[in-house]
N, C-alpha and C positions, 0 to 999 in steps of 0.2 A: 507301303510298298516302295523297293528302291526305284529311284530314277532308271537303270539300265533295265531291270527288272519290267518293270513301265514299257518302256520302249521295245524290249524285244516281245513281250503280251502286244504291242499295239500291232509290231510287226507280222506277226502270229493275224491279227483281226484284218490288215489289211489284206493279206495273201485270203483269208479264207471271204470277204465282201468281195473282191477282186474274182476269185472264181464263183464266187456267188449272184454276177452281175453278167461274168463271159457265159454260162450258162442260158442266160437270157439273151444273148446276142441274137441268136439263128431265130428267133421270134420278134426282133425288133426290127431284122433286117428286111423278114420276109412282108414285115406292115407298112416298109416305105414308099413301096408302089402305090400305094393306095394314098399316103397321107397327098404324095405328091400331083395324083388325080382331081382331088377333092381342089389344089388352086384353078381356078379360071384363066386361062392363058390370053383372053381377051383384056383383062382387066391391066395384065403387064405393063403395056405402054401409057395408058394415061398415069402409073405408080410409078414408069419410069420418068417421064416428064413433071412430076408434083419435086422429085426430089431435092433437084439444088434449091428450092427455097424452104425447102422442108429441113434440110440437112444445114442452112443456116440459121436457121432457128433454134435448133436445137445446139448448134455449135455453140450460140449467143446465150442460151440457157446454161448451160453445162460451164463455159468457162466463168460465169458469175456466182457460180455456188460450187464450184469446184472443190476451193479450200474447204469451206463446210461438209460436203460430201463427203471429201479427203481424210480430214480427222475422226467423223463420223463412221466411215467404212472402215476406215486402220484400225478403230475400236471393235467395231463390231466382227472383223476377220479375226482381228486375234482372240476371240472370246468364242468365236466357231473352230476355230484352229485348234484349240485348246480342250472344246465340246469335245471336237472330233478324235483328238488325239488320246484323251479317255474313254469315248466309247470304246473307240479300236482297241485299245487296252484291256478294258473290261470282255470285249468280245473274244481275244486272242487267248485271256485268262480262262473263260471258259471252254475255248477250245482245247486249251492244253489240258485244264483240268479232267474233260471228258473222255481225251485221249489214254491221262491217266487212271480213270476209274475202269476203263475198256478189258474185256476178257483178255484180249491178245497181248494189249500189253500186258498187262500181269501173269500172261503164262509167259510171255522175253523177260518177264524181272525172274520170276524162280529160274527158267531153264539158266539167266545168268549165273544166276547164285550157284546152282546145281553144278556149272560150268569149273565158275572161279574154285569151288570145292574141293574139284576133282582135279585142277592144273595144280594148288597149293600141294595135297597129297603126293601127285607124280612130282613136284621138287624135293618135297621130302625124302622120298624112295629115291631119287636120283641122289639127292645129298649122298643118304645111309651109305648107298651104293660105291659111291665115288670116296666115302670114307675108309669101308671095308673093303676095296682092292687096293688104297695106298695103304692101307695098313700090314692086306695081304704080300703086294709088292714088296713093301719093306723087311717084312717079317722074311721070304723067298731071298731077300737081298743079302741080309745079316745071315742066314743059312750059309748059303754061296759064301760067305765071304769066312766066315767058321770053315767052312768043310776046305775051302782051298786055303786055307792058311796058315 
C-alpha cells in the first residue's frame, strides 16, 4: 500500500475512533460526579502536607534515570506511533472499503454512469446540431449571394 495511500486510510480511521469515542462522551461525563464522591475530602490535607517531601523524591528519582527512561520511552513512543498509525490505516481501509461495498453507493456509481451517459450524448446532439445550422447558414449564405449577384 502507498505511503499517501496510508495516510489518508489512517486519516479515514482517526475521524471514524474520534467519533467513536465523542459518542461515549455524554456517558463518561455523566459518571464524574460520582468518581469525584467516592475521594474523602478529609484525607486532602494530610496528602496535602506529605507532598514537598514526596515530590522530592520523586524529583531525585526521575532525574537519575531520566536518560534511561528517555531512550527507553523515544523507543517505545515510536514503535506505538507507528502500532498506531497502522491501525488507523487498516481501520480507515475498512471503512472506506465498506462505504464502497454499501447499496447507496453503488446506486451514486450507476446513477453517475447513467449520468455521464446522458451529458456525452446531448454533446453529441449539440455538436450534430451546431454542425448542420453552419452548414445550413452557409448553404442560405451562398443562395443570397447567387440570387443577388
Amino acid at each position: 500500500m502507498s505511503t499517501a495511500k496510508k495516510a489518508l486510510y489512517a486519516a479515514v480511521g482517526a475521524g471514524d475512533l474520534w467519533l467513536e469515542q465523542a459518542k461515549t462522551l455524554p456517558k463518561r461525563v455523566t459518571a464524574l460526579p460520582k468518581e469525584i464522591r467516592k475521594t474523602d475530602i478529609r484525607e486532602l490535607p494530610s496528602k496535602a502536607a506529605s507532598l514537598p517531601g514526596e515530590t522530592r523524591r520523586r524529583v531525585e528519582t526521575v532525574y537519575k534515570t531520566a536518560t534511561a527512561r528517555a531512550d527507553k520511552a523515544t523507543g517505545k513512543v515510536r514503535k506505538r506511533a507507528t502500532k498506531t498509525f497502522t491501525d488507523l490505516a487498516k481501520r480507515g481501509e475498512k471503512l472506506v472499503k465498506r462505504v464502497q461495498r454499501s447499496a447507496p453507493t453503488k446506486r451514486a456509481i450507476e446513477q453517475t454512469k447513467a449520468a455521464r451517459s446522458r451529458v456525452k450524448a446531448a454533446a453529441t446532439s449539440v455538436r450534430k446540431a451546431a454542425k448542420a445550422d453552419t452548414e445550413a447558414v452557409t448553404a442560405a449564405a451562398e443562395t443570397v449571394v447567387e440570387q443577388a449577384g
